[in-house]
GUMIDO-916108 format. One record per residue (C-alpha): residue in three letters; x, y, z. Coordinates in steps of 0.1 Angstrom, whole numbers, plus 2048, in hexadecimal, padded with zeros to 3 digits. Layout:
ALAXYZ/...
// end
This chain:
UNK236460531/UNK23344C50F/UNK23B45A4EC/UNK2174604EB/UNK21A47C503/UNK23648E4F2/UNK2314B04DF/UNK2364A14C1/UNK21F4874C0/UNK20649B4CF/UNK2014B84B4/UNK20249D495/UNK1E348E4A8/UNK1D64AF4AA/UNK1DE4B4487/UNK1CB49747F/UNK1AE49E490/UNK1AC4BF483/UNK1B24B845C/UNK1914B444A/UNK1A44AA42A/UNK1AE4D241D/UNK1C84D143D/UNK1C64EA459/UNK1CE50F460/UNK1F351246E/UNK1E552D482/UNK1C4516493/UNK1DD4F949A/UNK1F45134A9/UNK1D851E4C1/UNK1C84FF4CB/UNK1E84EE4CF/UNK1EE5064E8/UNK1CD5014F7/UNK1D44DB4F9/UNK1F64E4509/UNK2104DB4EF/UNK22F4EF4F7/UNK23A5044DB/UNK2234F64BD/UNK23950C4A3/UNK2554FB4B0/UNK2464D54AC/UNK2364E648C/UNK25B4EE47A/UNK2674CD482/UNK24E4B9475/UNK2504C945B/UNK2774C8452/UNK2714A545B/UNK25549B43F/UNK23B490457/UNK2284B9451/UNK2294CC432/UNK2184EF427/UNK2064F4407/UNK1EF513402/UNK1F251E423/UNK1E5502436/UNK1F84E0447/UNK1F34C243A/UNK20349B447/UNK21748A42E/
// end
């Protein structure tokens, strides 16, 4: 297993593939993430986001 393969890294690729520019639904990324099998996306969500790497802004994430 490589970092590539962890949680983390996995929903900020999916963030990125999902973001057409206006950021993406907290609520798609949720579901998909789930589809993709990331364990506990709210969990991966929070942290990234306490850590900077995530924010919210009218109700949709965005990267830093």
């Amino acid at each position: 297993m490589t970092i590539q393969d962890t949680p983390k890294f996995k929903l900020l690729d999916l963030v990125r593939l999902l973001d057409s520019g206006s950021g993406v639904d907290p609520e798609k990324l949720k579901e998909i993430a789930k589809e993709k099998g990331i364990t506990n996306p709210s969990l991966q969500i929070n942290k990234m986001m306490r850590r900077g790497i995530l924010y919210a802004h009218l109700d949709r994430i965005h990267l830093s």
